[in-house]
C-alpha positions in Angstrom: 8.4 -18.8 0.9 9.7 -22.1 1.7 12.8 -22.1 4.1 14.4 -25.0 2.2 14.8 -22.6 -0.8 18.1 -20.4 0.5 19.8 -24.1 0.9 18.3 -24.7 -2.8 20.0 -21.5 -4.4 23.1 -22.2 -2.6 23.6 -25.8 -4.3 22.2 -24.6 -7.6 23.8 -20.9 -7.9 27.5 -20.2 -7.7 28.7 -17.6 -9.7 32.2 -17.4 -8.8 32.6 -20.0 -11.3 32.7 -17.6 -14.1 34.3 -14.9 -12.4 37.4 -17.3 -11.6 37.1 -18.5 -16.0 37.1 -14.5 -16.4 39.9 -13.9 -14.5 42.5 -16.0 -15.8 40.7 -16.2 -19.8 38.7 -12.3 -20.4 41.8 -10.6 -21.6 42.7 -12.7 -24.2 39.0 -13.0 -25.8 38.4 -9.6 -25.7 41.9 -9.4 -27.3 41.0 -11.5 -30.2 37.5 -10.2 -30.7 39.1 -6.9 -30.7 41.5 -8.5 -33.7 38.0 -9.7 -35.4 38.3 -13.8 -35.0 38.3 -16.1 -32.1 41.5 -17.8 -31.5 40.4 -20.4 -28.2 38.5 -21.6 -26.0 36.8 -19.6 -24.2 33.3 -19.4 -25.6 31.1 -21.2 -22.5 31.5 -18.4 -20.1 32.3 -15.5 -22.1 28.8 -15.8 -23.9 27.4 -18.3 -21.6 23.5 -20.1 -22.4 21.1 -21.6 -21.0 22.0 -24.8 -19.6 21.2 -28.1 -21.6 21.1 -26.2 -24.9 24.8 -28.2 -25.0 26.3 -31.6 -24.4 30.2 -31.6 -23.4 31.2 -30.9 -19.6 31.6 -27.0 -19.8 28.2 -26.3 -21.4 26.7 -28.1 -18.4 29.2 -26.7 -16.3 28.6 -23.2 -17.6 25.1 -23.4 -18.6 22.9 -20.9 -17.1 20.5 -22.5 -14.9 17.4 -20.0 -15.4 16.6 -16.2 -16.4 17.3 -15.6 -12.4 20.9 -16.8 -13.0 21.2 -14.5 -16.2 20.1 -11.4 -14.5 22.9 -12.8 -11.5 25.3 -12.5 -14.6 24.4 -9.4 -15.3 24.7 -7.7 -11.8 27.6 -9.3 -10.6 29.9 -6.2 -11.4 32.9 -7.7 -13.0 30.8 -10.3 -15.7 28.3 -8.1 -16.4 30.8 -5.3 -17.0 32.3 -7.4 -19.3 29.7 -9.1 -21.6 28.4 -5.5 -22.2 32.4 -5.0 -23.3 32.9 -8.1 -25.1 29.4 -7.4 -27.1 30.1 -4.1 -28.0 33.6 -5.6 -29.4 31.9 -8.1 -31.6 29.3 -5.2 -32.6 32.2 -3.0 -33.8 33.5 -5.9 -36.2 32.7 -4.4 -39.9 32.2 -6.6 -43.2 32.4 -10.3 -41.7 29.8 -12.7 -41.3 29.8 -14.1 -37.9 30.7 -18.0 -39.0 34.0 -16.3 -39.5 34.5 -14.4 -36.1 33.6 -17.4 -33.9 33.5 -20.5 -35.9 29.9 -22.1 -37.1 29.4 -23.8 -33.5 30.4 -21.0 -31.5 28.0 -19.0 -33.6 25.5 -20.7 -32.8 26.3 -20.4 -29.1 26.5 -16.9 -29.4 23.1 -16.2 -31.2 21.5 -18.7 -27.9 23.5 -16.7 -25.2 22.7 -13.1 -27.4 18.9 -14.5 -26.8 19.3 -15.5 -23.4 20.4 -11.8 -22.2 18.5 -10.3 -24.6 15.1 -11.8 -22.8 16.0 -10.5 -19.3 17.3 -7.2 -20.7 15.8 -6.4 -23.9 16.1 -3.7 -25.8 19.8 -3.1 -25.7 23.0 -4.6 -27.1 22.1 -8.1 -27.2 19.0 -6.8 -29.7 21.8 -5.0 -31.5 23.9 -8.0 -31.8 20.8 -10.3 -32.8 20.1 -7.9 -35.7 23.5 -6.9 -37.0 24.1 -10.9 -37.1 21.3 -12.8 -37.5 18.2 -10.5 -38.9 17.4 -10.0 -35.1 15.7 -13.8 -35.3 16.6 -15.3 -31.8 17.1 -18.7 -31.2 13.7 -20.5 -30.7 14.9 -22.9 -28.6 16.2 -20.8 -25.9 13.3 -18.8 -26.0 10.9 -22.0 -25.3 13.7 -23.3 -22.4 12.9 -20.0 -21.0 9.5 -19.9 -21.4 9.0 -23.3 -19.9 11.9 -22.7 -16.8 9.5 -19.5 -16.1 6.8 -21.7 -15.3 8.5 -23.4 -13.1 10.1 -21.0 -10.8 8.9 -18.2 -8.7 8.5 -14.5 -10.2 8.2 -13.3 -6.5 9.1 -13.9 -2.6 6.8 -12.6 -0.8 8.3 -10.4 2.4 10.2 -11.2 4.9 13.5 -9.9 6.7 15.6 -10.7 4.0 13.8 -7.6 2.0 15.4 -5.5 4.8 18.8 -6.6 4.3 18.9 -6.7 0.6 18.6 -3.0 1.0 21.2 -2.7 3.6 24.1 -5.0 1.5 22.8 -2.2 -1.9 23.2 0.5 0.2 26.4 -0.3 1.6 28.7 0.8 -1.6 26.5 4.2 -1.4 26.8 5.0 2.3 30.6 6.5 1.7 30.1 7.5 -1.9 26.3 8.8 -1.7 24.4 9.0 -5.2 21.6 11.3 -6.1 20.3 9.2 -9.0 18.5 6.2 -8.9 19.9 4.9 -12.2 22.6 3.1 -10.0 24.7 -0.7 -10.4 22.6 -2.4 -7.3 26.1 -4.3 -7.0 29.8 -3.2 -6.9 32.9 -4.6 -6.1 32.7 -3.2 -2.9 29.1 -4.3 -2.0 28.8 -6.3 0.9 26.4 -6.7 4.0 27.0 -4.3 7.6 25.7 -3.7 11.3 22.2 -3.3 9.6 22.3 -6.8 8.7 23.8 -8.0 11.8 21.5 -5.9 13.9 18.0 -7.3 12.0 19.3 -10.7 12.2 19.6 -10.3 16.4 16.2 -8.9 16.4 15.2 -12.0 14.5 17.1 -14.3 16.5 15.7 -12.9 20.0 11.8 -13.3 18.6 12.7 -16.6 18.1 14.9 -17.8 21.2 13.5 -15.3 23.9 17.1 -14.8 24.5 17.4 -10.6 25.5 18.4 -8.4 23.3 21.2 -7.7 25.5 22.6 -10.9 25.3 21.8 -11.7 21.1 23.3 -8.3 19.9 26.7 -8.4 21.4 26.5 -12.2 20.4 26.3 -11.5 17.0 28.3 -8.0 16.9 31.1 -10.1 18.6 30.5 -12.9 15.3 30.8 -10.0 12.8 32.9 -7.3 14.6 34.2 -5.2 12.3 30.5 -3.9 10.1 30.1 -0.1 10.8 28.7 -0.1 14.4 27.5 3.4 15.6 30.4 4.4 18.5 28.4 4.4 21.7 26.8 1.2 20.2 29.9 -0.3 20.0 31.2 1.1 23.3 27.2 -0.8 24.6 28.0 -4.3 22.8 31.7 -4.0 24.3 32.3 -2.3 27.2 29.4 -1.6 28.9 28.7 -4.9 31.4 25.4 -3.4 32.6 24.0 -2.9 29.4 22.1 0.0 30.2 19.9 2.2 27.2 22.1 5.2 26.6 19.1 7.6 25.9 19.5 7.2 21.3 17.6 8.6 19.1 20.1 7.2 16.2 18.5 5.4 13.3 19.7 2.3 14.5 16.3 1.5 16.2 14.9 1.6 12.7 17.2 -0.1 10.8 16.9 -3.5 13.1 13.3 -3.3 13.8 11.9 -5.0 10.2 11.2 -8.7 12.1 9.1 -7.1 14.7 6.7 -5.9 11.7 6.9 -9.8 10.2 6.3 -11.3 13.6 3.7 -9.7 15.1 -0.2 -10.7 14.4 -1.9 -7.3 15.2 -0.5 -3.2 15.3 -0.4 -3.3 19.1 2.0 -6.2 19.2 4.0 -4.5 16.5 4.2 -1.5 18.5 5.4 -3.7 21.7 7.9 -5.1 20.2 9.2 -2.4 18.2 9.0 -0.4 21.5 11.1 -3.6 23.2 13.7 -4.0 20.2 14.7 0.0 20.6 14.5 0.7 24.0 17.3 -1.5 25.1 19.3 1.0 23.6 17.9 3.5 22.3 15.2 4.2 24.4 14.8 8.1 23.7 11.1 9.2 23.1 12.3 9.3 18.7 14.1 6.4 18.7 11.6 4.3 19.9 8.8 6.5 17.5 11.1 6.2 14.7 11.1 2.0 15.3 7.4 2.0 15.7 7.2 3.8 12.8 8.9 1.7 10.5 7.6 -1.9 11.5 3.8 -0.5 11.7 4.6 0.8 8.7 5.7 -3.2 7.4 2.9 -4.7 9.2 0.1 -2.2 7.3 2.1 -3.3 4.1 1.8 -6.8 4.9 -2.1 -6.5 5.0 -1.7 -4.9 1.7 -3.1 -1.6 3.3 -3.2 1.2 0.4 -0.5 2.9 0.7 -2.6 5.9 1.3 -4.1 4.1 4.4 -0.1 3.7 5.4 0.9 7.5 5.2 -1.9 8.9 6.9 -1.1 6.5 9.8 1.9 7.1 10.4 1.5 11.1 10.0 -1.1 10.8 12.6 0.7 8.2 14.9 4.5 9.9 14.7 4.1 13.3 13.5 6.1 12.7 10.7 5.8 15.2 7.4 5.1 12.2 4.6 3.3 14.5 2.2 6.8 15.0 0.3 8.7 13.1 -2.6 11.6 11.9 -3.0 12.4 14.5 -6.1 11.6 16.9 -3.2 13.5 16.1 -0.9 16.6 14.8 -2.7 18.0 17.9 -3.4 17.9 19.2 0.0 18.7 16.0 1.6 22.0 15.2 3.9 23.5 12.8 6.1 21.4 12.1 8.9 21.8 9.2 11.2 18.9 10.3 13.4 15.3 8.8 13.5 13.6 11.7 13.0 15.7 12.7 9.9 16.0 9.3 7.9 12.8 7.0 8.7 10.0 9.5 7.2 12.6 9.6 4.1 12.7 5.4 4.1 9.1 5.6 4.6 8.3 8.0 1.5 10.9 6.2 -0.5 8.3 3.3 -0.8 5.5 5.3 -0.9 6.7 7.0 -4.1 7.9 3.3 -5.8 5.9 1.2 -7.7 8.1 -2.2 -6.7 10.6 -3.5 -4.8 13.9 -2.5 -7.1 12.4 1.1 -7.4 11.9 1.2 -3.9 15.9 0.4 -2.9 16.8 2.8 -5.9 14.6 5.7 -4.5 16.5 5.3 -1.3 19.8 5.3 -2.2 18.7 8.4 -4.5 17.9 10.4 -1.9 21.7 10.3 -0.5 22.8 10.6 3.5 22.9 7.3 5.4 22.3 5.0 2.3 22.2 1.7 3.6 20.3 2.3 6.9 17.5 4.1 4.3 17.6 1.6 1.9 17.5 -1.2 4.8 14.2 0.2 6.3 12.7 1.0 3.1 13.5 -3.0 1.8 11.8 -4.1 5.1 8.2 -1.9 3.8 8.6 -2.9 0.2 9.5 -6.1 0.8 6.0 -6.7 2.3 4.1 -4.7 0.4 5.1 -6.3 -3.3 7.5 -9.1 -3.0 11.0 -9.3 -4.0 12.1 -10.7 -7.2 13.4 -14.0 -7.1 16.4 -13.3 -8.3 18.0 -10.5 -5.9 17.0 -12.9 -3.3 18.9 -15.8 -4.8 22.0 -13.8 -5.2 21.8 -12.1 -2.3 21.7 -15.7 -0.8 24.4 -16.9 -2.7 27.1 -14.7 -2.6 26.4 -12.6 0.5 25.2 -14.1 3.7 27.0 -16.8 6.0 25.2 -20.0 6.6 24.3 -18.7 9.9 22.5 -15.9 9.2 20.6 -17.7 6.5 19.7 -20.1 9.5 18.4 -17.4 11.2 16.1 -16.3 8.3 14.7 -19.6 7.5 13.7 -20.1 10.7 12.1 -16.9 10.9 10.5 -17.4 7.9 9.0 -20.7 8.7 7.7 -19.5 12.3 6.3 -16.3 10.4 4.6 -19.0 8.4 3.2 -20.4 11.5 1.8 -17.5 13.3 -0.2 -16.6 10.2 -1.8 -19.5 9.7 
């Protein structure tokens, strides 16, 4: 992937823009939807389209840039929320064409924006609004602006750390409120990045500077303070001055360890420096294994190794039981914030996916320490099919501090390098 692209989706994405409109403006539409006729004007980002469908300020304003952006719309939890509510409104409305509910130039808007969300997330109430109001003919043009923009972009990124910590800022809603389903909102209100994150990007930074580890991981805990440290890694980053390994075996050895599996040009330098990134803390006999386990594991998936090739490596490497599933083990499953009883579960979690999303969702299903899971897992997945483009951009967007994107595109680039 090209660095320059997280400073791209940053200047072309933003959408807090229609989270502020919905804020001050969603109560009212839905209000006179629910009284069966629009009143103002509101229509841009309630039913946004696809940008230069219109011509005034707010269509370009609002426009949706690109399917990527739609899906965006979708997950952010308070707009998606409520364009399913608003659309299940204007479904309810009996006996009235829709010329009459929105105007004639609002309804056109609305059968280009029913389109729009329709294409990214077909067969549910967008279809149902398209046929109730319009014989379920979309708008043509839409559906070419799509089909052209879709040629344009990227359907994949291909690895790298940020697969890792996609799964960490997913899992974090699910670490306190564990799921056992993998039908799961990947965002919520509450979603946000933690020490996983914080942790990878250290790793990352020391490949790259040959600063020690003891010197980039109180660096950037002391950045971002406050993100769910383990207590005797906290009491390490802030109190201890000699910095010594406290003998670990936590799964905090495998949640930071995903650059060591990107960096490295052959298994044995994975192993070293999975070996190096745990040991400086956790440097008991499973927390190393559990680190070695996890960026082997990324490395194999970056050669696109079957993944049958994958589990019968690790079994024999680490010992670790990876003839399960994940309907196996979820019932069964608890908190665990050891290596030994969370990074064979990561491990299986891709094993049993077919691509990235099911991969994250399979993680989280399985309960216990849901971010650390879902953050190894991302790192394997993440490798082994790509990420969709747009979790990466949103992730990008509304997640991550400019440093720590600085951090990745680096990392990215001199990834780049070492391969070629």
């Amino acid at each position: 992937m090209n660095p320059a692209k997280y400073k791209e989706y940053i200047s072309q994405y933003d959408i807090r823009r229609f989270v502020d409109a919905h804020r001050q403006i969603y109560a009212s539409a839905l209000s006179e939807i629910r009284n069966g006729k629009k009143q103002s004007h509101w229509m841009w980002y309630i039913f946004p389209q696809l940008r230069g469908l219109g011509h005034s300020r707010n269509s370009n304003y609002y426009g949706i840039a690109d399917r990527d952006e739609a899906l965006m719309f979708l997950h952010e939890p308070t707009l998606g929320r409520n364009l399913c509510e608003i659309t299940m409104e204007m479904l309810a409305i009996d006996d009235k064409p829709i010329e009459e509910i929105l105007g004639e130039i609002d309804a056109l808007k609305f059968r280009s924006s029913m389109t729009l969300f329709d294409s990214v997330y077909p067969d549910y109430i967008f279809s149902e609004a398209l046929k109730k109001y319009y014989g379920g003919k979309a708008d043509e043009l839409t559906l070419k602006m799509l089909k052209e923009k879709a040629n344009e972009n990227e359907v994949l990124v291909r690895g790298g750390i940020i697969g890792a910590i996609i799964g960490d800022i997913v899992g974090s809603f699910y670490e306190f409120y564990n799921s056992k389903s993998a039908n799961i909102a990947l965002f919520t209100p509450s979603t946000t990045f933690t020490d996983d994150t914080v942790m990878t990007i250290a790793v990352a930074d020391w490949l790259l500077s040959g600063v020690p580890l003891q010197n980039t991981m109180p660096d950037w805990g002391q950045e971002y303070p406050n993100r769910g440290y383990g207590g005797m890694f906290y009491e390490w980053m802030f109190y201890n001055e000699d910095k010594n390994p406290y003998n670990s075996f936590g799964n905090g050895a495998g949640m930071r360890v995903s650059p060591c599996g990107y960096y490295a040009n052959s298994l044995e330098e994975t192993l070293e420096l999975a070996k190096q990134s745990a040991e400086v803390t956790h440097n008991h006999p499973e927390g190393i294994k559990g680190a070695q386990a996890i960026a082997s594991a990324i490395f194999l998936a970056r050669q696109q190794k079957p993944k049958d090739e994958i589990r019968e490596y690790i079994e024999k490497t680490f010992g670790y039981n990876l003839h399960r599933t994940c309907d196996e083990i979820r019932p069964v499953y608890r908190f665990d914030v050891t290596c030994q009883g969370s990074c064979p579960e990561a491990i299986i979690a891709f094993l049993d996916s077919h691509d990235y999303e099911s991969a994250i969702r399979l993680a989280i299903s399985l309960g216990g320490d849901s971010d650390t899971i879902a953050c190894m897992t991302g790192g394997i997945a993440a490798a082994y099919y790509g990420i969709p483009t747009w979790l990466v951009k949103y992730v990008t967007v509304e997640f991550l501090p400019q440093n720590m994107l600085d951090v990745i595109e680096r990392f990215d680039k001199v990834c780049a390098e070492r391969i070629n």
